[in-house]
Structure formats: structure tokens, C-alpha cells
N, C-alpha and C positions, 0 to 999 in steps of 0.2 A: 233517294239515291238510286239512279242508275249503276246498272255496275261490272268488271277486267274481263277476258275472254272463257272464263270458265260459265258457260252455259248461259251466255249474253244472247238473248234473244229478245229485244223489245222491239214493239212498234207500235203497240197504244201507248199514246202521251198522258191519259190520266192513270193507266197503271204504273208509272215510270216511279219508282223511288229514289227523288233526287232533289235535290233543291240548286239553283242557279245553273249556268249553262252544263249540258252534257255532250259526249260525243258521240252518242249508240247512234244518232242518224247517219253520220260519219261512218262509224265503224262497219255499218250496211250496206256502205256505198250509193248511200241516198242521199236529200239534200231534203231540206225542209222546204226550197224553190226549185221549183219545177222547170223554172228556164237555167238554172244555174246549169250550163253547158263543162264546168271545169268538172276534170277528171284526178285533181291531184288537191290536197290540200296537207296545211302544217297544223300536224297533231296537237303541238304546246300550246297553239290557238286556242285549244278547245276544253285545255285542262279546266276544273274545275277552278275558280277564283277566290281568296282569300275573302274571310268574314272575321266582324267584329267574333260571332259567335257562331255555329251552326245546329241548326234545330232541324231535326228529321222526328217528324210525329208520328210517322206511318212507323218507324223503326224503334219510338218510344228511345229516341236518345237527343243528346244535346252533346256538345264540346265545344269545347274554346283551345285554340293550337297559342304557344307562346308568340311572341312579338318575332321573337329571331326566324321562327323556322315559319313566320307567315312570310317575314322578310324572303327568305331564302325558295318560296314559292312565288313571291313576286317578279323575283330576277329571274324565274325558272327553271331553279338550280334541281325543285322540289316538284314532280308533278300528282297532283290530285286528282286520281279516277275512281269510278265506282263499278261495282259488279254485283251480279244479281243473280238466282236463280229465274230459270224461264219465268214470266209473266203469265200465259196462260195455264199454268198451274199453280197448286198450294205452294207459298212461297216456303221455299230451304233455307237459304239464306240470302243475305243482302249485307256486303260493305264498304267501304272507302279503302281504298288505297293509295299509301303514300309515298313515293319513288325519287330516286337520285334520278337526275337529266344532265345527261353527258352534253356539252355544246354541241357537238353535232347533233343529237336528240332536239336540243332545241329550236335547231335548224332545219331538221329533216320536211320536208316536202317527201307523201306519200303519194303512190295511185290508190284512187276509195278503191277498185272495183279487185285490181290483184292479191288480196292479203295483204299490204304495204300496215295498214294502221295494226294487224295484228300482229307482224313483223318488229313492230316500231316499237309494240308495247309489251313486249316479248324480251327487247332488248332492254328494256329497262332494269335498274339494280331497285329492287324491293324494300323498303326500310321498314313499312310497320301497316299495321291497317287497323280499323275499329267498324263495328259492325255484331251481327245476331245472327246466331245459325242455330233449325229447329233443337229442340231440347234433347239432349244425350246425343248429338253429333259426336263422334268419338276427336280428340284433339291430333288423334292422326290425318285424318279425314279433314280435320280443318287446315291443318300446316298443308295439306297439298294445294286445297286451296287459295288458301292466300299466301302461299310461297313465306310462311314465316317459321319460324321454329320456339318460338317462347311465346305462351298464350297465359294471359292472365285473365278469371273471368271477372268482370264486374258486375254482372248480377241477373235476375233473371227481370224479361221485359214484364209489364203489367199485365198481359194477357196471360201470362207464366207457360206461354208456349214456346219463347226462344232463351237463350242463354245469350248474354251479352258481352264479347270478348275486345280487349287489346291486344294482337297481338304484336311482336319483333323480329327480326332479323339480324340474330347475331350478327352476323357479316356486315352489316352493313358498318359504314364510315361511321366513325364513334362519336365525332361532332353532331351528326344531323341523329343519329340516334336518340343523344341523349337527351337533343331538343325535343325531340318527339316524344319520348317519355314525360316530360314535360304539361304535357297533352292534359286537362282538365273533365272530364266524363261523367255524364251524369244520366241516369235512366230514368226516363219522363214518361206520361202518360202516353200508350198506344195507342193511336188511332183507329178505329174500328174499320175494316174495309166493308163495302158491303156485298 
């Protein structure tokens, strides 16, 4: 999982933690094509895609989101990004993020090159995220990061160097909430980086 605008810096693709499309090429204002001449593109494009299940090995996790709130990411309602710490350092952390998309959100056409996609993703309303931040991260320190306020840990990764959190967002909408809690997590074996 690639991953939101706190300390998003990637551009090697085998360091990326991510599994199926991301938007950090996007978010650079770069394009994976070189002749691609457009200067604008639409963020909701680029959200992550609904799965049966989703397995991130590097992050030693697994989930499975309910039927309704995969539904509700299908139509857009829900956008799924990821954030990271910097790549060419000891990784901090690394999570998903799950978001409200306002119709216009799902409409918006950005510029890559002016802040537009971090404008975009700025305006998003926050609902929950899952993800690993290094061991004794304080839960203050993580609610800034991932914009949540109710952190529940699920366990430590198998390397026992990160702590494995869900967190929430009280505020958000109570329906896509409580979907989200719904959410099924499991901590798998870590992947060794070399």
C-alpha cells in the first residue's frame, strides 16, 4: 500500500506498499507515459478498487471490507487511498484510507502540477483507516495522522516492530461508519524487505 499526503513520497515502484492501482504517480504530477501531454486528471479514477479480499504482505495484514461498503466504493460514494511514510527510509508507517466522496469529489478534474490532487484529498471527509505504525507510536501521533480519533490496536505485526491499528472517525456519517467497522482484519505473516 502506497499511501494520503502526510510524508508521501514515492517513486520507486518496487518500494511502493500497495496492492492494485495507486495514485502517488498522480499525486507528483507525473504520469507513468511519457507522451501523456494532459495536465488535469480525475482523482476518483485512481481510487483504489474494491476486492474479494485484500492481502498486503509487506504490511503483514489481510481484510475483507463488507458487501455494502464495497458496494458504496463501487458507486464512489467511498474513496480508498493509501499513505506511507517516505520510502527511502526505515518505514514509520503505512495505511489505507477510507473516505466520504462528495459528487462533486467524484467529479472533480484536477491540475497534477498545482496542488489540485492534494487539494482534492484534503477535502475529503475521513471515515476510518487500517494500517501499522512503528512500535510505541504514541495514539496522539497517530490520530494526526490519519485524521481519526478512535484507535483500536489489533495486534502486533510478526516482525513485532509495528503495532497494527483500526482506526475511526467519530464524525463521520453513522451509516458508512458502522459499515466500516464491519471490516474483518487479520495479521499475517510479514514480508521480509531486503
Amino acid at each position: 500500500m502506497s499511501l494520503s499526503t502526510v510524508g508521501c513520497k514515492k517513486s520507486n515502484e518496487s518500494n511502493k506498499i500497495k496492492e492494485g492501482q495507486s495514485i502517488s504517480s498522480e499525486k507528483k504530477g507525473t504520469s507513468t507515459n511519457k507522451k501523456d501531454k494532459n495536465t488535469t486528471f480525475k482523482p476518483s479514477d485512481y481510487t483504489l478498487k474494491t476486492k474479494k479480499e485484500y492481502v498486503y504482505e509487506y504490511l503483514g495484514l489481510k481484510f475483507k471490507l463488507s458487501n455494502k461498503f464495497k458496494k458504496y466504493m463501487n458507486d464512489k460514494k467511498i474513496a480508498m487511498l493509501d499513505d506511507q511514510s517516505p520510502i527511502d527510509k526505515e518505514l514509520k508507517y503505512a495505511f489505507l484510507t477510507f473516505n466520504k466522496m462528495t459528487k462533486e469529489q467524484k467529479k472533480a478534474v484536477v491540475n497534477k502540477k498545482e496542488g489540485g490532487y492534494e487539494k482534492w484529498e484534503n477535502g475529503l471527509k475521513r471515515i476510518g483507516t487500517i494500517g501499522i505504525f512503528e512500535k510505541n507510536t504514541s495514539e496522539e501521533k497517530i490520530s494526526k495522522m490519519t485524521k481519526c480519533d478512535t484507535h483500536t490496536k489489533i495486534g502486533v505485526s510478526s516482525d513485532e516492530k509495528y503495532d497494527c491499528y483500526f482506526s475511526t472517525n467519530s464524525g463521520s456519517e453513522i451509516k458508512l461508519l458502522n459499515e466500516f467497522k464491519k471490516t474483518e482484519i487479520q495479521i499475517i505473516e510479514k514480508k521480509r524487505t531486503s
